[in-house]
N, C-alpha and C positions, 0 to 999 in steps of 0.2 A: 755806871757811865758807859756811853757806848759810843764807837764814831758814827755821823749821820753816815745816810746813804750817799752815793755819789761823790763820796771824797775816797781814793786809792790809794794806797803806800804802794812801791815800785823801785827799783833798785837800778841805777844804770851808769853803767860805767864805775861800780863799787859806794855808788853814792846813794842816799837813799834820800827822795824827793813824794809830797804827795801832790796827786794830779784829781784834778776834779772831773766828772765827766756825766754826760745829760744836762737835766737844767740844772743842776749844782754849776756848771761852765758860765753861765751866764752869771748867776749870783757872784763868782769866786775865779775870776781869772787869771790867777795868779799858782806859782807852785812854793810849798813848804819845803827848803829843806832839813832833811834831820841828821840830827848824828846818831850811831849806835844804838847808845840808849834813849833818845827819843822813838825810836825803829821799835829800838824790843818793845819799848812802853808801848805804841799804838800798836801791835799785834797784841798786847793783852786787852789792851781797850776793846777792839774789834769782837771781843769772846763777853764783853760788857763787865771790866774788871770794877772795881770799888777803888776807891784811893789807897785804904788798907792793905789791899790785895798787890795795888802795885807795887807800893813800898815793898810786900814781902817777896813779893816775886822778883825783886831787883835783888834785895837780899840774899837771896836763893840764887839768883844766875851769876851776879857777881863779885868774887873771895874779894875778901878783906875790905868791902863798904861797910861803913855802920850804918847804923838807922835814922843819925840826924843826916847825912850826908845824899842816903838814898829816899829821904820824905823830900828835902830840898830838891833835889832833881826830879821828882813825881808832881808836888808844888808849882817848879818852873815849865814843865813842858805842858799839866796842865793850866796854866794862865794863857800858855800861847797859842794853846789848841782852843782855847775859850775865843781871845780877842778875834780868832779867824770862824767863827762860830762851827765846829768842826764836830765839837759835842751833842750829844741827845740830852 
């Protein structure tokens, strides 16, 4: 999976927000915000992670998640990334 073109992750004021820009602005005028681990997840997305990969990589960035707790949270942000068609 990969995020489309024209959609940004961007950090402001400690917050982290996606901004659309070109014709992505017109399809999507709206901004995502994320927490943390939505953030970390679309920086792996960005690099075209697997669902797999990002369970593991959650695993791997952070002590003491298990594996049902860190698919749930890979599961939940992408469904949200999906409803805002944000995916390839």
């Amino acid at each position: 999976m990969k995020i489309k073109s024209g959609f940004l992750l961007r950090e402001i004021a400690g917050s982290y927000v996606v901004v659309t820009v070109g014709s992505r602005a017109a399809e999507f005028n709206s901004m995502i915000t994320m927490n943390d681990t939505a953030a970390f997840l679309w920086k792996q997305l960005e690099q075209g992670a697997t669902e797999d990969e990002l369970v593991a990589a959650l695993l791997a960035h952070y002590d003491g998640v298990d594996e049902a707790a860190a698919r749930k949270d890979v599961e939940s942000v992408l469904a949200r990334l999906r409803q805002v068609n944000c995916l390839e």
